[in-house]
C-alpha positions as CSV (number, residue, x, y, z in Angstrom):
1,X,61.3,-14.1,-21.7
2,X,59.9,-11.2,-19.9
3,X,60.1,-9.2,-22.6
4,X,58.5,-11.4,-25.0
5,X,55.6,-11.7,-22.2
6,X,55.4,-8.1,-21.9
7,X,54.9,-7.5,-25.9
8,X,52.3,-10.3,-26.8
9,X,50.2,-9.6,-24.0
10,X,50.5,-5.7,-25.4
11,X,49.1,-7.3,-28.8
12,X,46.1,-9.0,-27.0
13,X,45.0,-6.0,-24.4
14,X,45.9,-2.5,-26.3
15,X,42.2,-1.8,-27.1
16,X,40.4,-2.7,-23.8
17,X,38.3,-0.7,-22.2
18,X,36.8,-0.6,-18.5
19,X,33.6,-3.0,-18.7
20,X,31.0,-0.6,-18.2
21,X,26.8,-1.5,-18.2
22,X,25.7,-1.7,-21.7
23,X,22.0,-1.8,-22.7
24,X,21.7,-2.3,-26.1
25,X,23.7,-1.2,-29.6
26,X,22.2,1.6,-31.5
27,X,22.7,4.0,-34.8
28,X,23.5,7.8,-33.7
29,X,22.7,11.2,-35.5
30,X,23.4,14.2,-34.7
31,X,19.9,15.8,-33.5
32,X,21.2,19.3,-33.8
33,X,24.0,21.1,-34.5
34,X,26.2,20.1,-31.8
35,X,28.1,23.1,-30.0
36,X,31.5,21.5,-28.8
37,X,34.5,23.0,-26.0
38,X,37.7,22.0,-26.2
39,X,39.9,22.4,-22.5
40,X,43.3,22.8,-22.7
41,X,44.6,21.6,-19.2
42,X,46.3,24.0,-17.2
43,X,48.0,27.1,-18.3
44,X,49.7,29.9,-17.3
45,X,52.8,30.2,-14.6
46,X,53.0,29.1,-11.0
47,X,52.5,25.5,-9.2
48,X,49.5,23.3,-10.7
49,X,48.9,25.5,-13.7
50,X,51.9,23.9,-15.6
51,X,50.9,20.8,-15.3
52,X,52.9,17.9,-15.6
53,X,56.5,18.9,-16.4
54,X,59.0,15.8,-17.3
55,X,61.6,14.8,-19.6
56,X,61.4,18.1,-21.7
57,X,57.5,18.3,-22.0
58,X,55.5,20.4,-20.3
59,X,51.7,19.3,-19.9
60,X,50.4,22.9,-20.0
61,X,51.9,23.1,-23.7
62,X,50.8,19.8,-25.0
63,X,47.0,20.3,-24.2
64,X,46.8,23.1,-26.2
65,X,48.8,21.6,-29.3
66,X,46.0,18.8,-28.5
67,X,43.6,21.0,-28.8
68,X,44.0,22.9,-31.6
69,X,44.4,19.7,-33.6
70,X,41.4,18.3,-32.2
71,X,40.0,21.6,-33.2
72,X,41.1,21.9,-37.0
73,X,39.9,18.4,-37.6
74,X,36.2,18.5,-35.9
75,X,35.6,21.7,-38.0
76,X,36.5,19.4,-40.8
77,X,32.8,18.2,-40.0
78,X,29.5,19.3,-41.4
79,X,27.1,21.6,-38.6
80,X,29.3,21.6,-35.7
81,X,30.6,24.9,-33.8
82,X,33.7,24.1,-31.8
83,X,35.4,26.4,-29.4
84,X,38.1,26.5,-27.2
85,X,38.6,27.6,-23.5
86,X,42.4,29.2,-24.0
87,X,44.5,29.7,-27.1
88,X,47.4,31.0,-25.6
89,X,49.3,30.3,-22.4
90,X,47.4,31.8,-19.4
91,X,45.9,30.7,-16.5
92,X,41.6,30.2,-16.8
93,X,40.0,29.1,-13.6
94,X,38.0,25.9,-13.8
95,X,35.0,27.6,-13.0
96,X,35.4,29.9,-15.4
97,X,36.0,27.8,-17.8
98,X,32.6,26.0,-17.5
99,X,31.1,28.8,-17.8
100,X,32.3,29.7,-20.7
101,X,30.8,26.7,-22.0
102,X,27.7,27.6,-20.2
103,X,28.0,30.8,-22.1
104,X,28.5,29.1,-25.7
105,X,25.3,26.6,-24.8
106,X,28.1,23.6,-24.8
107,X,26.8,20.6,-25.6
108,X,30.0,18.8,-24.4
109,X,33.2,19.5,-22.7
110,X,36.3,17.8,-23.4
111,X,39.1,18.8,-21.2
112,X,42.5,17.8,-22.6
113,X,45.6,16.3,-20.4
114,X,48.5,14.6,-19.7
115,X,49.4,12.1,-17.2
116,X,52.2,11.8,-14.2
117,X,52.1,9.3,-11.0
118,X,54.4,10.3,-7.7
119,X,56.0,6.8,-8.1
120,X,56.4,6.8,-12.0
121,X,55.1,3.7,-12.3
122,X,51.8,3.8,-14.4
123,X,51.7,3.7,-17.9
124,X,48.8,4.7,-20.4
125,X,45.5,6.5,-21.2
126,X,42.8,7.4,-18.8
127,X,39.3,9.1,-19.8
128,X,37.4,10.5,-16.0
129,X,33.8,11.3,-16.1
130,X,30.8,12.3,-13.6
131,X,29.9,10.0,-11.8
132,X,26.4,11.1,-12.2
133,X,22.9,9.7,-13.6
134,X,23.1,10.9,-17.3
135,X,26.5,12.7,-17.8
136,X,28.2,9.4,-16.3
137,X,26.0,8.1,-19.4
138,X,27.5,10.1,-21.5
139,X,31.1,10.3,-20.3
140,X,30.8,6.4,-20.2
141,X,29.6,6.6,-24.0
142,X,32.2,8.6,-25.2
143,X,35.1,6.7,-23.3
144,X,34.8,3.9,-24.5
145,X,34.8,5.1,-28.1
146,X,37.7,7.5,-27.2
147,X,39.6,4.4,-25.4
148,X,39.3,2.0,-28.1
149,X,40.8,4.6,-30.5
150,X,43.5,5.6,-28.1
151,X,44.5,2.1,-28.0
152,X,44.5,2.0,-31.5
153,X,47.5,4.3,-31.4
154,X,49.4,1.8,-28.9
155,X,48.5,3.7,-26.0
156,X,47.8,1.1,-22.8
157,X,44.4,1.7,-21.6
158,X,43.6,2.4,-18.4
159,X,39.4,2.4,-18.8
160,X,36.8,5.2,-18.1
161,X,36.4,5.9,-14.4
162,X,34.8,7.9,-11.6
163,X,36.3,9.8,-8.8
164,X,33.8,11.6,-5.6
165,X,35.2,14.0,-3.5
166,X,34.6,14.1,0.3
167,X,32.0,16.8,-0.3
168,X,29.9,13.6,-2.1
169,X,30.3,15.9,-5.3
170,X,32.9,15.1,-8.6
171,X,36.4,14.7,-7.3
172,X,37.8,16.7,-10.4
173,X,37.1,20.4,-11.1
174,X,36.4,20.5,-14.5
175,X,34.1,17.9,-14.4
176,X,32.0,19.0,-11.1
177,X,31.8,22.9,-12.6
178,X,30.3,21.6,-15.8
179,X,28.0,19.6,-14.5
180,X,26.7,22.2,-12.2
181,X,25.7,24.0,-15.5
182,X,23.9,21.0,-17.0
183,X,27.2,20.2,-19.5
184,X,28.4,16.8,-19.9
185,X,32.0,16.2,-19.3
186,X,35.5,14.4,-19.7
187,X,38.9,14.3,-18.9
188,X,41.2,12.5,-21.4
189,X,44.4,11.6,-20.0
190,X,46.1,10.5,-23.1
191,X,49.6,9.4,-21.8
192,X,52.1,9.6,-18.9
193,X,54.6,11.8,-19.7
194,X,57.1,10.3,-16.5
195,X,57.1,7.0,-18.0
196,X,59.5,5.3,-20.6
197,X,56.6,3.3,-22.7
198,X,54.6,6.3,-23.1
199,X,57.5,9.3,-23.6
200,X,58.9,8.3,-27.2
201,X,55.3,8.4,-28.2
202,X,54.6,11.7,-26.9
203,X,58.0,13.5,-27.8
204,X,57.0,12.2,-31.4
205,X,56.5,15.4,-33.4
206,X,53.4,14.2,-35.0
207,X,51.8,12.4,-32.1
208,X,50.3,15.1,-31.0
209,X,48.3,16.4,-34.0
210,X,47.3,12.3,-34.0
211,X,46.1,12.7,-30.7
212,X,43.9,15.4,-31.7
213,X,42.4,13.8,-34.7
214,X,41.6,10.5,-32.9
215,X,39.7,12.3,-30.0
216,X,37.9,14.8,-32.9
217,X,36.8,11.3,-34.7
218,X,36.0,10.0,-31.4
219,X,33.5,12.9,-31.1
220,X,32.5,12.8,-34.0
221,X,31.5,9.3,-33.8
222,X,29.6,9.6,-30.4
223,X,27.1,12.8,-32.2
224,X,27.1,11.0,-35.8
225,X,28.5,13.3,-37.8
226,X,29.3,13.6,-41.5
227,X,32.3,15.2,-43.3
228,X,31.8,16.2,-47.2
229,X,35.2,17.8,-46.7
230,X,36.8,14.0,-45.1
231,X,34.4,11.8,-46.8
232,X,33.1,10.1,-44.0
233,X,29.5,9.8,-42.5
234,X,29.1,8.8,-38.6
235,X,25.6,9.4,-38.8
236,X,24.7,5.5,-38.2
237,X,27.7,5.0,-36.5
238,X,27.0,1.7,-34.1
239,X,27.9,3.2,-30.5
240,X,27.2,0.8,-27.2
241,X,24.6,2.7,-24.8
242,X,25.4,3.4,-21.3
243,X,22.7,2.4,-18.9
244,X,22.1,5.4,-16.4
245,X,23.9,4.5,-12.7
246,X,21.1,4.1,-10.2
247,X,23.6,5.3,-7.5
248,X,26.2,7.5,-7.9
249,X,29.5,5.9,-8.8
250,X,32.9,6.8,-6.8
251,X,36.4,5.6,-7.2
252,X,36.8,2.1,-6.0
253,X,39.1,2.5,-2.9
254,X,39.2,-1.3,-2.5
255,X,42.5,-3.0,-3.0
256,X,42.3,-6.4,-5.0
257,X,41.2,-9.3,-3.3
258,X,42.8,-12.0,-4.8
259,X,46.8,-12.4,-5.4
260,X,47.9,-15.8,-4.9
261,X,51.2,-16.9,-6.8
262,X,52.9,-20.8,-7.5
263,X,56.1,-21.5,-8.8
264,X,55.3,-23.6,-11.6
265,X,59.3,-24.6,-12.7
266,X,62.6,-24.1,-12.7
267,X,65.8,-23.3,-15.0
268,X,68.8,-23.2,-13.0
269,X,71.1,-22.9,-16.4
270,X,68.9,-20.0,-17.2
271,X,68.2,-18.8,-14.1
272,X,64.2,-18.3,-15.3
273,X,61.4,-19.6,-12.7
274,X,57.9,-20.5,-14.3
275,X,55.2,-18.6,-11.6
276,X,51.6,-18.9,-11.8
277,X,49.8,-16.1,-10.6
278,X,46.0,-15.5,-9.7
279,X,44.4,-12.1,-9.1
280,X,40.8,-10.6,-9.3
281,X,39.2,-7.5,-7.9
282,X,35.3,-7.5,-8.2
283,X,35.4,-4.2,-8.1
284,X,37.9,-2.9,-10.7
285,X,39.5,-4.8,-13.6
286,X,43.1,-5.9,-12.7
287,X,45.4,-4.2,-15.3
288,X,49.4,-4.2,-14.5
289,X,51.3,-7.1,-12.2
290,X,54.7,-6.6,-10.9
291,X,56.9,-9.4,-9.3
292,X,60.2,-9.5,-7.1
293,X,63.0,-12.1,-7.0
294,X,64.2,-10.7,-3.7
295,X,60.9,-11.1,-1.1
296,X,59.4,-7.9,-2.1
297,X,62.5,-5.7,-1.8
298,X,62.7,-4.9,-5.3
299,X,60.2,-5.4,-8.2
300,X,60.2,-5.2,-11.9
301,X,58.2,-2.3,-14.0
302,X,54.9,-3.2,-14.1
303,X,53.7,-5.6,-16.5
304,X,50.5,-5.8,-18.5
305,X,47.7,-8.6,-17.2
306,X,45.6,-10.1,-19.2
307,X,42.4,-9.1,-18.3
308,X,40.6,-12.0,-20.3
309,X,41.7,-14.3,-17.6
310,X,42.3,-14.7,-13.9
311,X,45.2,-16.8,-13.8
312,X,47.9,-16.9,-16.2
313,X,51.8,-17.9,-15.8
314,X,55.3,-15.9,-16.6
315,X,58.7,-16.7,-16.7
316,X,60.9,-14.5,-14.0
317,X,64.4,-14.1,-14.9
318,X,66.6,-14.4,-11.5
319,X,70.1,-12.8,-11.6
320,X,73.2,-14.9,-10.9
321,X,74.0,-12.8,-7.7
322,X,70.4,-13.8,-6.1
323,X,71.5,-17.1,-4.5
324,X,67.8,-17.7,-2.1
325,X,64.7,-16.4,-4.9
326,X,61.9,-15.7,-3.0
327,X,59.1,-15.1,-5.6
328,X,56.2,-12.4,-4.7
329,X,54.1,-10.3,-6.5
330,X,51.7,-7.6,-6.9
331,X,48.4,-7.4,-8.5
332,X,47.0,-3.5,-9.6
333,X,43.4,-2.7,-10.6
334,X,43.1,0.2,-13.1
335,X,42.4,2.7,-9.6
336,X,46.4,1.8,-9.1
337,X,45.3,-0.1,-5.9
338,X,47.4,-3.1,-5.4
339,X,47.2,-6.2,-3.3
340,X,50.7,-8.4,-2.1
341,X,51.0,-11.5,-3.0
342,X,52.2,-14.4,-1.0
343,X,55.9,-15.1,-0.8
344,X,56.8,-18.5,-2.3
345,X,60.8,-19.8,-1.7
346,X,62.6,-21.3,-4.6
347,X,64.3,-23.5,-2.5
348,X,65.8,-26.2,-5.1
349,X,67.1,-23.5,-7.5
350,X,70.8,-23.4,-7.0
């Protein structure tokens, strides 16, 4: 029943995207030739430059097969200029890499990577942006084309989001040395490569070059360009608009505040309890839910919510060998924050 659970709910929620203020829907053209720079994460030998390195893929080399998809197909486009920060393995300081695109007059930065969490528990793409007046705007703007086409591809999405660091500036590099140059900026974190939904994806032979020809259409879409060479014409492509933040936007660092569970019903012949579950965060949208059989000793993978409601109920298969079920669960917004539920006995079940 789980597993059923776990699959429609994938059907309902692949495409969503962090809520994010929209003004108004408008037609986009190119106004000039846009000058684009591709950023192949990491690179080079030693610590944080490989990247991500699990289950036989290494981050440092899947950025740059990214990128030189995601290369190849935007210069599929009419009056664009694409460039790339490395083309080989070797290491490239972040600062240097900015300016680079400083140096190029970069009109975007698109920094390419690959996801891992301590815990391997998270699942899923990820786009980061400034969280700054008009390259959040941006960053918002392309996310949320970039994340509906990521989800597309069955890839869970985790929203467009913000991150400060305790100097007040943008947490991540990349982001903060581009925007210190006037150069809008992203991080797409296109999968967790620790992570059993996202792995058979990646380790896919042609799921990379996919990857690079969804975020090259994703760009193309946000500047409105045309293709005579594809055939297609972006240049009144509909894009939502990104109100400008009036403050600057961090990371929310509030856990949810609302996890409440019921058991609904029970089936001792087979062993499944019905549990109703509650959870909200006004902060962040809540997007996975774990529960535990055991009191909280134990819990299952996480579990997509459904964002489109605040409540909804799920069938938890007990084991034969769990005699006392004490039902609890966990609620996590998409900053991975998570808030403990309270723990309801199932005292009638065997």
């Amino acid at each position: 029943m789980i597993k059923k659970l776990f699959i429609a709910t994938l059907v309902a929620l692949l495409t969503f995207t962090a809520p994010t203020p929209v003004t108004n829907i408008t037609a986009v053209a190119a106004e000039k030739n846009p000058v684009i720079v591709i950023d192949p994460g990491h690179g080079g030998f030693g610590d944080r430059n490989l990247g991500a390195q699990y289950n036989g893929l290494s981050e440092k080399a899947l950025t740059l097969q990214v990128a030189n998809a995601m290369k190849a197909e935007l210069e599929k486009y009419d009056n664009v200029t694409v460039y790339l920060t490395r083309t080989d393995d070797r290491y490239i300081s972040l600062e240097d890499r900015a300016a680079f695109a400083k140096s190029v007059n970069a009109d975007f930065v698109y920094s390419i990577h690959f996801n891992a969490s301590s815990e391997h528990l998270f699942y899923g793409s990820e786009i980061w942006t400034s969280g700054f007046d008009k390259y959040y705007k941006a960053g918002a703007e392309f996310g949320n084309i970039e994340s509906e086409a990521l989800g597309a591809l069955g890839l869970y999405q985790k929203g467009v989001k913000t991150k400060l660091g305790s100097s007040g500036k943008d947490y991540y590099g990349i982001i903060r040395a581009s925007v210190a140059r006037d150069i809008p900026c992203v991080i797409i974190e296109h999968a967790y490569i620790d992570h059993g939904y996202d792995v058979p994806k990646v380790k896919d032979a042609s799921f990379t070059n996919t990857l690079g020809v969804t975020d090259a259409t994703s760009v193309a879409k946000y500047f409105g360009l045309k293709s005579a060479t594809l055939g297609v014409d972006y240049s009144n492509y509909k894009k939502a608009t990104v109100a400008k933040p009036s403050v600057v936007l961090g990371a929310d660092l509030s856990d949810p505040e609302t996890c409440q569970v019921n058991v609904l019903a029970t089936d001792k012949a087979s062993g499944n309890v019905l549990v109703e579950m509650t959870a909200n965060d006004s902060n962040s949208p809540i997007i996975y839910f774990s529960y535990s059989y055991d009191g909280g000793k134990t819990y299952s993978y996480l579990q997509m919510w459904d964002r489109s409601k605040q409540t909804q109920s799920f069938n938890v298969a007990v084991p034969k060998t769990c005699k006392n079920p004490v039902i609890v669960c966990r609620a996590y917004n998409n900053y991975e924050l998570f808030k403990e539920s309270n723990a309801v006995a199932v005292t009638d079940f065997q």
